[in-house]
DRENPA-26673 format. One line per 8 residues: number of its first residue (from 1); their letters; for each residue y, x, z of C-alpha. Coordinates in steps of 0.25 Angstrom, whole numbers. Example, Ala and Ser with C-alpha at 12.3 -4.5 7.8 and 13.67 -1.06 7.14 Angstrom:
1	AS	-18 49 31 | -4 55 29
***
This chain:
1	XXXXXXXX	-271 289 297 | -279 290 311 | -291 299 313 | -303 299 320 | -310 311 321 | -324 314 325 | -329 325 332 | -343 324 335
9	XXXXXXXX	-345 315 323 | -356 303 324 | -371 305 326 | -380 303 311 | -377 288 310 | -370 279 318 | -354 274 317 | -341 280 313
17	XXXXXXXX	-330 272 318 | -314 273 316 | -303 263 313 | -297 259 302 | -287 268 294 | -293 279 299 | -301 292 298 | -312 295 303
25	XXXXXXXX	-317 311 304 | -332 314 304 | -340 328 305 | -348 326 291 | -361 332 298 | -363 321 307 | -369 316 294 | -380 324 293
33	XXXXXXXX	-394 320 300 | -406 328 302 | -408 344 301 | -393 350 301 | -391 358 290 | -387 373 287 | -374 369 279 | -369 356 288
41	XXXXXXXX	-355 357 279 | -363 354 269 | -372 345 271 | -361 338 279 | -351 336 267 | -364 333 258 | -366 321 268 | -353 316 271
49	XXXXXXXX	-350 316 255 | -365 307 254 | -359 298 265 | -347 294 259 | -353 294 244 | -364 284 251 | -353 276 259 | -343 275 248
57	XXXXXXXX	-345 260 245 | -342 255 258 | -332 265 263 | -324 260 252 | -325 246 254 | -321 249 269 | -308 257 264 | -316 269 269
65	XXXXXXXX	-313 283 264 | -321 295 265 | -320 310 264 | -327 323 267 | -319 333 274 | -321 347 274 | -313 357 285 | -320 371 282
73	XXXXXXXX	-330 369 293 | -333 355 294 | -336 341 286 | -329 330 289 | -331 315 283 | -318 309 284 | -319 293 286 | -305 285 282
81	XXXXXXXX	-304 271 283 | -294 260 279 | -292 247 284 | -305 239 284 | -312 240 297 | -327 236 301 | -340 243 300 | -347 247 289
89	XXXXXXXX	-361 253 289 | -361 268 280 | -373 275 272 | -379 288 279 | -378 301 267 | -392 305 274 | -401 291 278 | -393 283 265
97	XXXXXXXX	-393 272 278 | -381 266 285 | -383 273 297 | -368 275 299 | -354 265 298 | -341 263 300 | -334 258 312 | -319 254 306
105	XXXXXXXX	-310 248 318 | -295 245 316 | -286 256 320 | -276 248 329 | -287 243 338 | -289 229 341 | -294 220 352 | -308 218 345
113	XXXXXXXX	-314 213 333 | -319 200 339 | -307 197 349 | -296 199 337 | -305 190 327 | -304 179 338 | -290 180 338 | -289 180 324
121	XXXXXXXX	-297 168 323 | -306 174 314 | -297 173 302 | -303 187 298 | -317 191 300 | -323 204 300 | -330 204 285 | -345 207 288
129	XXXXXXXX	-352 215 278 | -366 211 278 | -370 218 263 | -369 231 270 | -378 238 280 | -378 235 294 | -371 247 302 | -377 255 311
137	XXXXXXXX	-370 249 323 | -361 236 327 | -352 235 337 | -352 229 351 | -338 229 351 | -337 218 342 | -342 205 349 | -355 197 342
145	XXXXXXXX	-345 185 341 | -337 193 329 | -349 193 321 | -353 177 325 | -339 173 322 | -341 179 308 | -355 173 306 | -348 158 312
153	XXXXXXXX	-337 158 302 | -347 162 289 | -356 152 294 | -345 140 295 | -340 145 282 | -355 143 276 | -356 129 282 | -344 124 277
161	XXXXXXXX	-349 128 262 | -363 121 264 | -360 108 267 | -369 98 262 | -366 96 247 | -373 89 236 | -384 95 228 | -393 92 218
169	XXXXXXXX	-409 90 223 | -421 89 216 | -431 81 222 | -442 71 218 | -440 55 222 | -447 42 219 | -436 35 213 | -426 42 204
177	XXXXXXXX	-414 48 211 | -402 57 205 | -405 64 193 | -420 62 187 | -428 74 183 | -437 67 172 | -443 78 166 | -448 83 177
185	XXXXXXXX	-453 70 182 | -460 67 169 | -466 80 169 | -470 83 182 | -469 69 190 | -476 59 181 | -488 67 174 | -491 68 191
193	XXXXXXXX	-491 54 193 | -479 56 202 | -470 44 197 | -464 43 210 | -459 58 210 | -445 59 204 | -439 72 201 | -424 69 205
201	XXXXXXXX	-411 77 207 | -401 72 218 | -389 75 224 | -393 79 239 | -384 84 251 | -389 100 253 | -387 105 267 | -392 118 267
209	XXXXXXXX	-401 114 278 | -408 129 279 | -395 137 277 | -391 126 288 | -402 130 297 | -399 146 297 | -384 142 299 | -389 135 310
217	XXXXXXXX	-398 145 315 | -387 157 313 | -376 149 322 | -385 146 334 | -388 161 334 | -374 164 333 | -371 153 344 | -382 160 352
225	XXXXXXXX	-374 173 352 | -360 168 355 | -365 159 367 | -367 175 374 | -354 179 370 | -345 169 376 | -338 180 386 | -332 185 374
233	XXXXXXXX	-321 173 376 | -316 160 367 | -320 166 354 | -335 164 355 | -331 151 362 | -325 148 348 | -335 153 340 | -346 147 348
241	XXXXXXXX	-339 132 345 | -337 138 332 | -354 139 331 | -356 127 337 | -348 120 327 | -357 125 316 | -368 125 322 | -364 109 322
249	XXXXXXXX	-365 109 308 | -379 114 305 | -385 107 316 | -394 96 309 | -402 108 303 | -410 117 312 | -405 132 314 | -415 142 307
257	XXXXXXXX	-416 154 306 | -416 157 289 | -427 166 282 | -423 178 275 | -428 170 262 | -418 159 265 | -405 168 266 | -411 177 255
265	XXXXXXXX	-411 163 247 | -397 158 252 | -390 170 247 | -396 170 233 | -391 156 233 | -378 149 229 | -375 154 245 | -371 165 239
273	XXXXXXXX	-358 164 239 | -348 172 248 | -349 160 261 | -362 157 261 | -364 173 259 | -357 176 273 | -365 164 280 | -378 169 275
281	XXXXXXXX	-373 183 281 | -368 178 293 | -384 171 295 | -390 183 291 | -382 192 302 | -385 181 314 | -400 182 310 | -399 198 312
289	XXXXXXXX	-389 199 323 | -379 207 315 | -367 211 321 | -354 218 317 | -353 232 317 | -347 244 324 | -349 252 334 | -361 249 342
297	XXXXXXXX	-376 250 344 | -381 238 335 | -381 238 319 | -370 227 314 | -364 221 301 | -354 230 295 | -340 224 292 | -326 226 288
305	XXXXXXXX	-310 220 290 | -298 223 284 | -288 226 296 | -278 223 286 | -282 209 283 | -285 208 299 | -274 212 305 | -266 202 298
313	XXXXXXXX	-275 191 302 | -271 197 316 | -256 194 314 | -258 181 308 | -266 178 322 | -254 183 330 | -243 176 319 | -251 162 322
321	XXXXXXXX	-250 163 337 | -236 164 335 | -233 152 326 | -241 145 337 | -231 148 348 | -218 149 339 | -220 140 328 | -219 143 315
329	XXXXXXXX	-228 142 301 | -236 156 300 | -242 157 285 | -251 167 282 | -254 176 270 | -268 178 271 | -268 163 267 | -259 167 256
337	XXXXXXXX	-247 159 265 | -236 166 262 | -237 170 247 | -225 170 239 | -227 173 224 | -219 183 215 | -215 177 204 | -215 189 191
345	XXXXXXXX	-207 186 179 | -220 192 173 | -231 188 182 | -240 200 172 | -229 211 178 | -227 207 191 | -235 214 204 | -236 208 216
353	XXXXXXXX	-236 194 214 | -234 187 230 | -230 191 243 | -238 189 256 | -233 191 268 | -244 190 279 | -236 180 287 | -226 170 289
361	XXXXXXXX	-221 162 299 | -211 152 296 | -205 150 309 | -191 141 314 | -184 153 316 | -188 159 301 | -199 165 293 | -207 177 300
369	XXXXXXXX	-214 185 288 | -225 196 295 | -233 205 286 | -246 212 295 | -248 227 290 | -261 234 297 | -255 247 297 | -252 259 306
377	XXXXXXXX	-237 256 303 | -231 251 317 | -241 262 326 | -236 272 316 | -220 269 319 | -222 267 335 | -226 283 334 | -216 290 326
385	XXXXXXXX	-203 286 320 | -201 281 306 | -198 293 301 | -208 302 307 | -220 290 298 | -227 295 286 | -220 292 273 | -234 284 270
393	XXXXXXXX	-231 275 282 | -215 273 281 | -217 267 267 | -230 259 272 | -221 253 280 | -209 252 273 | -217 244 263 | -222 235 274
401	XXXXXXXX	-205 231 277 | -203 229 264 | -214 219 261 | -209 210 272 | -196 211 269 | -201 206 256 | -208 196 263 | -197 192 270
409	XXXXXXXX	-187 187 259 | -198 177 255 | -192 168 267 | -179 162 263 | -175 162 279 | -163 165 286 | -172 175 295 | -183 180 292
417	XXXXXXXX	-192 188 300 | -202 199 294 | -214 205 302 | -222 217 300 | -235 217 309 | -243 230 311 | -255 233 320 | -255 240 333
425	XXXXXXXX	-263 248 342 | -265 242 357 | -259 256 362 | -246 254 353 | -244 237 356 | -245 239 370 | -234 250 371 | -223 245 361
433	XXXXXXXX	-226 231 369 | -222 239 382 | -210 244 375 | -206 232 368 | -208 238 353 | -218 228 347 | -209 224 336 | -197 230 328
441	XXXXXXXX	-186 222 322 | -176 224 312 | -166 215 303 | -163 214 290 | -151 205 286 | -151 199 271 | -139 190 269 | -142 178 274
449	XXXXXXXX	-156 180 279 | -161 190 292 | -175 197 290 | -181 202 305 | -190 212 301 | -201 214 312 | -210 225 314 | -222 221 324
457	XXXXXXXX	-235 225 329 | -247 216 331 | -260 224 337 | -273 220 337 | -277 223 352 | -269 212 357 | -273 196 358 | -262 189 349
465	XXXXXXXX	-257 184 360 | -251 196 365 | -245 199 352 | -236 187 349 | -234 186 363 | -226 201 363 | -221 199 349 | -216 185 347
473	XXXXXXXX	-201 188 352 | -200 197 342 | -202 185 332 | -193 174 337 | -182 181 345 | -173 185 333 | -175 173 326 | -171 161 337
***
């Protein structure tokens, strides 16, 4: 595990950032505000115990761990971090405020949050935390259309669930209508010598007009700021036809901006559910001009990705592009596409119950199965030979070959070609591309059927164009 050390530490507040699987090393007395003390040691370690007692919530929700680090002459907070990138705002042991946060990148690089999430076609979404404390800063690195593409979809999502449906209205008519409320019209109605006045109840079309109106109001805003951002290329072109397209929707109502009594109301509501939830948040962040966090001047909205989860949507973008070109079916297991049940004698006794590879392409010249693993594994073998690996990571990667061989006897198949994908930094693409070491192959013959077992690297810091375009051959030639 990678890590980062920091000599001079940071100032009281403020942002620590590092990457994701990774340590990150900090002089404990950059805690302490105010008056130094006598006994720095002590107070030191005092504090950095305080800071993580105070932060063990969220650090732990992050995949965040923590120590305090003694070395005979100096205290040491020792930050380590798992998978899960983003930014999260963390709890001062002196002021009890968030006055500090955690930048989490991903440790193979990539070529930006908002450029990779166009790629992807926004099939995974950064998942804003908007229960937390804003952070101290947001980052200017990632562009303001990331934030408007999450608040574009969340508001879509909302408009598609309050559609005009049938409800049930109260209202006085002068002729009875729907259901008769004759109590209270003999009560209320009659003794006032208003005969013409009846209380009725009938089924009307609501439309949430109001909830229509700040809709209405929030995508104009959000229109406003993506019209300034049109040099940042075809993806604010898209989400711009995108806003158009909803603001089409809520046009015959007025855009207005909502009172904090009306969204205080609309979340105590039956709105709160989980989608009306995330529209009511993504309003609430175009009224105050959030924005999401990292490293920069302004305060932003902290947030959080599993890379694992991502990286595979990464693949599958990369996979789709070459079905396009080649042909071919490409199933997906995050759709639950490629399951295949395990049937138990004794279902009560059995342990795993399917198998899920990540992908398959069912393609003329036979099945191609590809599993995606986020790990270090394919950086780790281009540095030292197999033997000179960490036992740790020899059996990680033995167990990644033995579950897509696994996965490959699932195709009954002549040939069968089984993939393993890993990540890669921009360093390490661009120099076994030179050499001509992007993939590594081997064969396995059983009986009748041939399995082409595959090891591949697809990185992040290149447009998924590049990638196929280098690794395609490796794909089809063994197989035509």
């Amino acid at each position: 595990m990678p890590t980062t050390k920091s000599s001079r530490g940071t100032k009281p507040g403020g942002s620590f950032s590092l990457t994701d699987s990774a340590t990150l090393v900090i002089p404990a007395e950059t805690l302490i505000v105010g008056v130094p003390s006598r006994d720095r040691a002590s107070l030191s370690a005092r504090l950095a115990r305080q800071f993580l007692s105070v932060n063990e919530g969220i650090l732990e929700d992050f995949g965040v761990s923590g120590s305090v680090q003694y070395d005979g002459s100096n205290v040491k907070l020792v930050i380590s971090t798992g998978i899960l990138i983003g930014a999260l705002p963390l709890l001062s042991p002196t002021s009890g405020q968030t006055d500090y946060g955690l930048i989490i990148s991903p440790r193979f690089g990539w070529s930006g949050l908002g450029n990779i999430l166009t790629q992807t076609g926004w099939k995974i979404v950064p998942s804003v935390l908007p229960s937390l404390p804003m952070l101290p800063q947001s980052d200017r690195n990632i562009p303001p259309w990331v934030l408007s593409g999450t608040v574009l979809l969340r508001l879509e999502a909302l408009l598609s669930k309050i559609q005009r449906s049938f409800i049930l209205r109260e209202s006085d008519f002068i002729a009875p209508r729907g259901q008769i409320k004759w109590d209270d019209y003999a009560r209320n109605r009659l003794p006032q010598m208003k005969a013409l006045d009846v209380p009725c109840r009938v089924p009307d079309l609501e439309d949430h007009r109001e909830l229509k109106a700040a809709i209405h109001f929030t995508l104009r805003k959000q229109l406003n700021s993506l019209l300034t951002q049109l040099s940042s290329g075809i993806v604010v072109s898209s989400l711009i036809d995108l806003c158009h397209s909803l603001i089409a929707r809520v046009k015959s109502v007025y855009p207005k901006i909502p009172t904090t009594r009306q969204l205080q109301s609309w979340s105590r509501t039956r709105l709160n559910r989980e989608i009306f939830r995330n529209g009511l948040d993504a309003i609430e962040w175009t009224l105050e001009d959030r924005g999401l966090a990292g490293l920069a001047d302004l305060r932003g909205l902290p947030w959080v990705m599993s890379m694992d989860l991502f990286y595979e949507t990464w693949v599958e973008t990369i996979l789709e592009l070459f079905t396009r070109k080649h042909g071919g079916v490409l199933k997906v297991g995050r759709k639950r596409e490629t399951i295949t049940p395990i049937s138990w004698d004794k279902p009560f006794v059995g342990s795993q119950r399917f198998l899920l590879p990540d992908f398959l392409i069912e393609h003329p010249s036979g099945a191609i199965v590809i599993d995606a693993k986020y790990k270090e594994h394919w950086e780790d073998l281009q540095v030292m030979s197999w033997f000179q690996l960490e036992d740790q990571i020899r059996s990680g990667h033995r167990q990644d070959l033995h579950q897509i061989l696994a996965y490959s006897t699932l195709f009954d198949k002549p040939t069968i070609t089984a993939c393993l994908v890993y990540p890669c930094r921009q360093s390490t693409w661009r120099s076994l591309k030179e050499r001509n070491r992007l993939s590594h192959r081997a064969r396995i013959q059983a009986g009748n059927r041939r399995i082409e077992l595959i090891l591949a690297t697809f990185p992040m810091s290149e447009t998924a164009e590049e990638i196929i375009g280098s690794f395609e051959p490796n794909f089809l030639q063994p197989n035509q």
